[in-house]
N, C-alpha and C positions, 0 to 999 in steps of 0.2 A: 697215660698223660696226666700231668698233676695239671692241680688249679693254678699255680703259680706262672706255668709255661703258656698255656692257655692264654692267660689276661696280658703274660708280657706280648704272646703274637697279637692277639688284638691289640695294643698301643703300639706297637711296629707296622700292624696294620693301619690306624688312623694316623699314624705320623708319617707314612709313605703317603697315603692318599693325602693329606693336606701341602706334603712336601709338593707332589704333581701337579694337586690344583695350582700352587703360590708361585709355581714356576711358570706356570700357564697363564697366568695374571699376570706378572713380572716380564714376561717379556710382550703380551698384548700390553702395558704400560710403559715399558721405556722408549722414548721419543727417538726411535732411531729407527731408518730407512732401510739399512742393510741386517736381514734377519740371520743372517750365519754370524756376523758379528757380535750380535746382540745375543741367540743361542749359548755360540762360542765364550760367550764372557759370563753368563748362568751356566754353564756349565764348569768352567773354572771354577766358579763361585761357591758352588757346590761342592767340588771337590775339595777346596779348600775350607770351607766348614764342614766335611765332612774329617777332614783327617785334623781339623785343630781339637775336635773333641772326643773324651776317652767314653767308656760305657760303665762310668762308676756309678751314676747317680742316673736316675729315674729320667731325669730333663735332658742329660746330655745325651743319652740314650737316642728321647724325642729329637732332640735336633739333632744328633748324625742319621738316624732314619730321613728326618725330611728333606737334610742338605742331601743324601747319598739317594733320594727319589729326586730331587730335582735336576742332579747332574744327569739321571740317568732318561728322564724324560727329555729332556732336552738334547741329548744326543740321539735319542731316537728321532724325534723330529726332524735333526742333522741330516740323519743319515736316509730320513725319508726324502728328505730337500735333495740331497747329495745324489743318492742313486735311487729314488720313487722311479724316474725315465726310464733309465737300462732296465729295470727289473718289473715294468706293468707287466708283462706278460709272462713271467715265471707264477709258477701257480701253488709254488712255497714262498718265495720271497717277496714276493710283492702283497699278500696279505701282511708278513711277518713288520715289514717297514710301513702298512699300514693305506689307504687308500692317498694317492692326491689329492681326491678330490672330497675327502670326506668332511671336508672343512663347508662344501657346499650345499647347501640341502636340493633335493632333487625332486622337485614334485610333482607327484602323479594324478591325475584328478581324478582317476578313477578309484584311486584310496582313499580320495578326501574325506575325514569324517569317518571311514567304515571303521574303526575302533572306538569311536564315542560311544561309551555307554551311559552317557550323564542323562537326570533327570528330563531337563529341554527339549532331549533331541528331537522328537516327534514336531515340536512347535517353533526349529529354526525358522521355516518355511512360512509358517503363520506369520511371524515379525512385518516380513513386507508387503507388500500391496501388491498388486498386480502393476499397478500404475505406475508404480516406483521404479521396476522394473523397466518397465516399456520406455520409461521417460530415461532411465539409465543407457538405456540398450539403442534408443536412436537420437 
């Protein structure tokens, strides 16, 4: 592997991931109700910036990487939206399309906290009163 190949995969690298995140903002930003629409239209979007640009230069490079990561995130979402249902209980496909619900966070309280390792931790508990408490609590 030369250096040259190397530093182009990492800027194909950081131009997919920026293309994914900008599509993922672009469609939590456009003012539209119906998400298969709005997908559906970043996704065109994409494809279409992705085939108006060639791979002569450095930049065009970056933006057919990011347009051709945003059509493709965004059809994955499609296709999670489209068949996530039929397929929760296939135990290839339905990690492959991604969880329904992973949009949600799910919280366990008996994990709360157990991965802090910050400075504090010892002295959450100290913060409040007893009183605080009790006056919270009834």
């Amino acid at each position: 592997m030369k250096k040259k190949e190397f530093v182009n995969s990492l800027v194909s690298l950081a131009s997919m991931t920026v293309g994914a995140m900008g599509s993922r903002i672009a469609a939590d930003a456009i003012p539209m109700q119906n998400s298969t629409i709005k997908r559906g239209l970043l996704v065109l979007g994409g494809i279409a910036g992705a085939s108006s640009l060639d791979r002569k230069t450095t930049m065009r490079k970056i933006g057919q990487d990011a347009a051709i990561s945003m059509a493709v995130t965004q059809t994955g979402y499609l296709l999670r939206d489209w068949l996530g249902d039929s397929f929760k209980d296939n135990k290839i496909l339905s990690p492959a399309l991604g969880s329904p619900l992973e949009d949600y966070a799910v919280l366990d309280s008996s994990n709360f906290l157990s991965s802090y390792t910050g400075a504090n931790y010892d002295f959450i508990s100290e913060d409040i009163g007893y009183e605080e408490v009790q006056d919270f609590a009834g």
